[in-house]
C-alpha positions as CSV (number, residue, x, y, z in Angstrom):
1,X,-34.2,-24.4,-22.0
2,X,-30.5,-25.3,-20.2
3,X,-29.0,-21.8,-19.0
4,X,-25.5,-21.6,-18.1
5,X,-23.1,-19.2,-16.0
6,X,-19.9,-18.8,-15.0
7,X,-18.9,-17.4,-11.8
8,X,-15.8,-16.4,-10.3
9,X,-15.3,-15.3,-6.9
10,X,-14.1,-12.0,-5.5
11,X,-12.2,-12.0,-2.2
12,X,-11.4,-9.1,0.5
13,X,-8.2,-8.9,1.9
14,X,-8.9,-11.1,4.6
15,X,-10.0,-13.7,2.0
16,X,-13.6,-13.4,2.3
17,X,-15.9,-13.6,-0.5
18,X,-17.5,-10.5,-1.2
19,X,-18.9,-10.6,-4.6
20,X,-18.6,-12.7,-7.8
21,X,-17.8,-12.1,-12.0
22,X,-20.8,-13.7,-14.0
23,X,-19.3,-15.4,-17.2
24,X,-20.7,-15.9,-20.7
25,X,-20.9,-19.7,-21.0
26,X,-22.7,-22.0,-23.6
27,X,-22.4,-25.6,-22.4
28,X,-21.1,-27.1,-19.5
29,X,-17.4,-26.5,-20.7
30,X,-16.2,-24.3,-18.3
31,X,-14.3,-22.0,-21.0
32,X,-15.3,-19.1,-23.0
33,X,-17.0,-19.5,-26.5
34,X,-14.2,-17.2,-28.7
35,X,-17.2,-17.1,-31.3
36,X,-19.3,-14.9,-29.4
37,X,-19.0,-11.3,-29.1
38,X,-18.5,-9.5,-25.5
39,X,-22.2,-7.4,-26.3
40,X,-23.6,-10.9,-26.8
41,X,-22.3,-12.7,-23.9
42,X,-23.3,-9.8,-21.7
43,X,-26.7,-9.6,-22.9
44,X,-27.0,-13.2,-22.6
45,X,-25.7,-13.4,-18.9
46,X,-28.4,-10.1,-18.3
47,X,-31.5,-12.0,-19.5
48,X,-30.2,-15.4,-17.9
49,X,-30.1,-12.8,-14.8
50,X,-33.8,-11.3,-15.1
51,X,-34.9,-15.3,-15.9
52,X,-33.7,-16.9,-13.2
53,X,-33.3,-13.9,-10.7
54,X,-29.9,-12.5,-9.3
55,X,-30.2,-14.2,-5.8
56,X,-30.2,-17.4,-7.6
57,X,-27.5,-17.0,-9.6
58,X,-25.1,-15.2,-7.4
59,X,-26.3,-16.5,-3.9
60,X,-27.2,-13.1,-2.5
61,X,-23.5,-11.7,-3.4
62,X,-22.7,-8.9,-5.4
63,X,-22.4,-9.1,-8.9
64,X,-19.6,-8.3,-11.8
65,X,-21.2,-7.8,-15.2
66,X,-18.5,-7.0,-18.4
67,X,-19.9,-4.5,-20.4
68,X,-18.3,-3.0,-23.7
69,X,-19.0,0.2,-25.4
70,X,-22.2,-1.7,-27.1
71,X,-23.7,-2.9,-23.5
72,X,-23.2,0.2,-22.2
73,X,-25.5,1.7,-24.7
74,X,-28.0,-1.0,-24.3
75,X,-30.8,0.1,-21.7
76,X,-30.8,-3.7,-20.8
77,X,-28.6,-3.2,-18.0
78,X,-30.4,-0.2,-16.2
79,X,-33.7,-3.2,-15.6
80,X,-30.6,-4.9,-13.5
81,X,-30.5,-4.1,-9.4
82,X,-28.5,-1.0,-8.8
83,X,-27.6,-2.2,-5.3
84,X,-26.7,-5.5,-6.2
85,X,-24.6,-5.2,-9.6
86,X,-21.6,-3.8,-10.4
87,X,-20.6,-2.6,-13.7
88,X,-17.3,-3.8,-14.7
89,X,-15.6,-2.1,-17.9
90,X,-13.7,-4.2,-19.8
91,X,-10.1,-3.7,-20.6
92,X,-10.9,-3.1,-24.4
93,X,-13.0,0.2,-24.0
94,X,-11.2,3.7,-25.1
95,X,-12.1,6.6,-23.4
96,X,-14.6,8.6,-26.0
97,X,-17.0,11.4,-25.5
98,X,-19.3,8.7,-26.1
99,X,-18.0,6.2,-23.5
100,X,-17.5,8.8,-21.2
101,X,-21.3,10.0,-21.4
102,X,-22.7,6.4,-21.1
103,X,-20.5,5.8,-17.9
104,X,-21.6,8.9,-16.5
105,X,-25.6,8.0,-17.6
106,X,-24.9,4.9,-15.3
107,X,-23.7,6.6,-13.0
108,X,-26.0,8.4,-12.3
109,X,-28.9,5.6,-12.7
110,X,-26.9,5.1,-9.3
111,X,-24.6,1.9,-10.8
112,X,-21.1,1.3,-9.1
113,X,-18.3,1.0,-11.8
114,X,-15.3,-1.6,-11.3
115,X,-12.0,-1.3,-13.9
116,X,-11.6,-4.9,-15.1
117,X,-7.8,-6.3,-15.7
118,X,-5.9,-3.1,-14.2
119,X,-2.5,-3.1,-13.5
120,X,0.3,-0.7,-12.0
121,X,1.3,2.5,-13.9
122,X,4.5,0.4,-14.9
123,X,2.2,-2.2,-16.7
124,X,3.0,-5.1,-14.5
125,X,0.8,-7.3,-12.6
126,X,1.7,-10.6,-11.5
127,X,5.1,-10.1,-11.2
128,X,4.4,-7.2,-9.4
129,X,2.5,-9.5,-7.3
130,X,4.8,-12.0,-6.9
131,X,7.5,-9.2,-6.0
132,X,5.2,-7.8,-3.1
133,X,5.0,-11.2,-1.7
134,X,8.6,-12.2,-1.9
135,X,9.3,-8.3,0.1
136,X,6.7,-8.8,2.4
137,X,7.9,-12.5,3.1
138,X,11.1,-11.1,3.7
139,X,10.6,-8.3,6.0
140,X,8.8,-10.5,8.3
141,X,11.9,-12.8,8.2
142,X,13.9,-10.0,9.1
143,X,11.2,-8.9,11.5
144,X,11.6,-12.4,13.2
145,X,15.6,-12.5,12.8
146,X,15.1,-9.8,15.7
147,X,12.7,-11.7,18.1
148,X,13.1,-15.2,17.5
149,X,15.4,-16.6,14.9
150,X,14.6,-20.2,15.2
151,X,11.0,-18.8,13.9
152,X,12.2,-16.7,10.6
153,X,11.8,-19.0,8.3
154,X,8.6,-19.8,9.2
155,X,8.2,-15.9,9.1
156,X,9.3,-15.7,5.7
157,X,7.5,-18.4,4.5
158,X,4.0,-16.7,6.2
159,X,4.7,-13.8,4.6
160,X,5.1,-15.5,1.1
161,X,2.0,-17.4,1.2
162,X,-0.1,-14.5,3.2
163,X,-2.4,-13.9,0.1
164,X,-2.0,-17.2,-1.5
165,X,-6.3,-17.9,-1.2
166,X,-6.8,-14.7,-3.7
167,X,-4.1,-15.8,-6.2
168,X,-5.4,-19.5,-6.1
169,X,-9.5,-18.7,-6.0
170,X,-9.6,-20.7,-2.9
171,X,-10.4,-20.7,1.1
172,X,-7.3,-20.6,2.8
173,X,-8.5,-23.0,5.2
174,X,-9.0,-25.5,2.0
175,X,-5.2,-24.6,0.8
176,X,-4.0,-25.2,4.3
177,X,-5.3,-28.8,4.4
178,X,-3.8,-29.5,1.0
179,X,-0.1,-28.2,1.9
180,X,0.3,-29.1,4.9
181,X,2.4,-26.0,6.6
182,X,4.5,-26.4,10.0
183,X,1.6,-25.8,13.2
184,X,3.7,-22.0,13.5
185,X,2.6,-21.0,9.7
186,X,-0.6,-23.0,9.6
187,X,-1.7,-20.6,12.9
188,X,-0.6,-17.4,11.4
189,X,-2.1,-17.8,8.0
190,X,-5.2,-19.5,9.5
191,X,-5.9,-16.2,11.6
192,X,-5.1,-18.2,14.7
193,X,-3.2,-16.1,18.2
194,X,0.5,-16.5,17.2
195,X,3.9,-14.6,17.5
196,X,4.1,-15.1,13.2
197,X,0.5,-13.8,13.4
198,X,1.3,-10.5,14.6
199,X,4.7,-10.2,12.3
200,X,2.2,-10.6,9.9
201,X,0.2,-8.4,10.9
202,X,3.0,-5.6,11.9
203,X,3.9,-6.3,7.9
204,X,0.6,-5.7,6.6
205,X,0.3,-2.3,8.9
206,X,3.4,-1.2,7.7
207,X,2.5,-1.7,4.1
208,X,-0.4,0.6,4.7
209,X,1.1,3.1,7.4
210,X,-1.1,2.3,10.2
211,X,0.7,3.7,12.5
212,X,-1.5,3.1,15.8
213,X,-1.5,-0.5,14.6
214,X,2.0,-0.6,13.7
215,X,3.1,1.0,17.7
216,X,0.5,-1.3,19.5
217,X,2.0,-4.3,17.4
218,X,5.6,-3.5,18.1
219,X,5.0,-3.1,21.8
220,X,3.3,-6.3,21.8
221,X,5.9,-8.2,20.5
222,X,8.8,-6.5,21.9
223,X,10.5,-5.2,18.4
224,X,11.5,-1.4,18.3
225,X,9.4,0.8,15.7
226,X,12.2,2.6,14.3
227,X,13.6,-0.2,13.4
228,X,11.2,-1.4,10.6
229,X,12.3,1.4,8.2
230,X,15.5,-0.3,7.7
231,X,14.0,-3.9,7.5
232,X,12.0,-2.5,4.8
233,X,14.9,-1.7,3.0
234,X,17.1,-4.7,3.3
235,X,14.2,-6.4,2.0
236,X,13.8,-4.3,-0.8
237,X,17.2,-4.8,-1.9
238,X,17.5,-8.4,-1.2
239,X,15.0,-9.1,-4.1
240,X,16.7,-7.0,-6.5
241,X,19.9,-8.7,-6.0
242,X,17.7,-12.4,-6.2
């Protein structure tokens, strides 16, 4: 009997892979059968699962199972490993009494729940991605503009790129050797000791108001604190006049 599985990688935010979606699939076409319902796919990927074993299938990772209103009535999923599988409820279920209930009945079998396609309370996702990116690219050019200027648009091009392995599915160390970066951007975004390194890092402390990391940073590099308030700003209105 041929089994098949998709699998999709989930990254940290320093790019690490820390747990992975198992997908329906029903040939070695790496695409979704339309024909087949969500309950069946699910159920499907839960057998394939108890067959073959999750440690198999997933490498030792955590795993992301879909689950609609019908799987989560199904008592399939509670013979799955509570430590080892995440329940991820899909887009398409409305919050009923019923839902509700079954969520909470996992729950309490000791399941973690995930929210799958969520985006911000404006209802934008990747261009609220890109935006981020282009902001945080150019705060760390204006960052740079105040240390080095011959380095700021290396700085902003750091910045831009900074989470381009999640976007792409991909180890930034593969997408490195593929682009081919200046050695000041390839160092930074590769983790490596670097003055664009710690803009980075001031930039990604900043967006998260870590203070301690944010003072030891700016003292590192020799930038003033107070400043970054106001680089913030210009670099919030320099995309909104792009």
């Amino acid at each position: 009997m041929d089994i098949f599985i998709g699998s999709q990688n989930i990254y940290d935010r320093e790019g690490k892979i820390v747990a992975c979606e198992l997908l329906y699939r029903n040939s070695l076409l790496n695409k979704y059968d339309e024909s087949v319902s969500s309950e069946t796919a699910s159920c499907t990927i839960i057998n394939n699962i108890i067959n073959l074993g999750l440690d198999i299938v997933t490498g030792g990772k955590i795993a992301l199972i879909n689950c609609d209103d019908k799987v989560l009535r199904n008592d399939i999923i509670t013979i799955l490993p509570r430590d080892k599988v995440v329940i991820e409820l899909l887009e398409t279920l409305r919050p009923t009494e019923g839902v509700i209930k079954e969520i909470k009945r996992l729950k309490d079998f000791g399941f973690k729940l995930a929210l799958d396609d969520i985006v911000d309370l404006n209802g934008e996702d990747n261009e609220e991605y890109t935006n981020k990116a282009v902001i945080r690219g150019r705060f760390c050019e204006l960052i740079m503009e105040n240390i080095d200027k011959n380095k700021k648009n290396d700085a902003f091009i750091s910045g831009l790129l900074l989470d381009i392995n999640l976007l792409l599915g991909k180890e930034i160390d593969e997408i490195l050797d593929e682009i081919h970066m200046s050695n000041e951007v390839d160092n930074a975004l590769r983790g490596h000791s670097c003055l664009i390194k710690d803009v980075l890092d001031i930039a990604v402390n900043y967006s998260e108001m870590n203070k301690e990391q944010i003072n030891n940073l700016c003292k590192k590099i020799g930038i003033d604190k107070n400043i970054l308030y106001k680089l913030y700003l210009q670099a919030m209105v320099w995309i909104k006049n792009l």
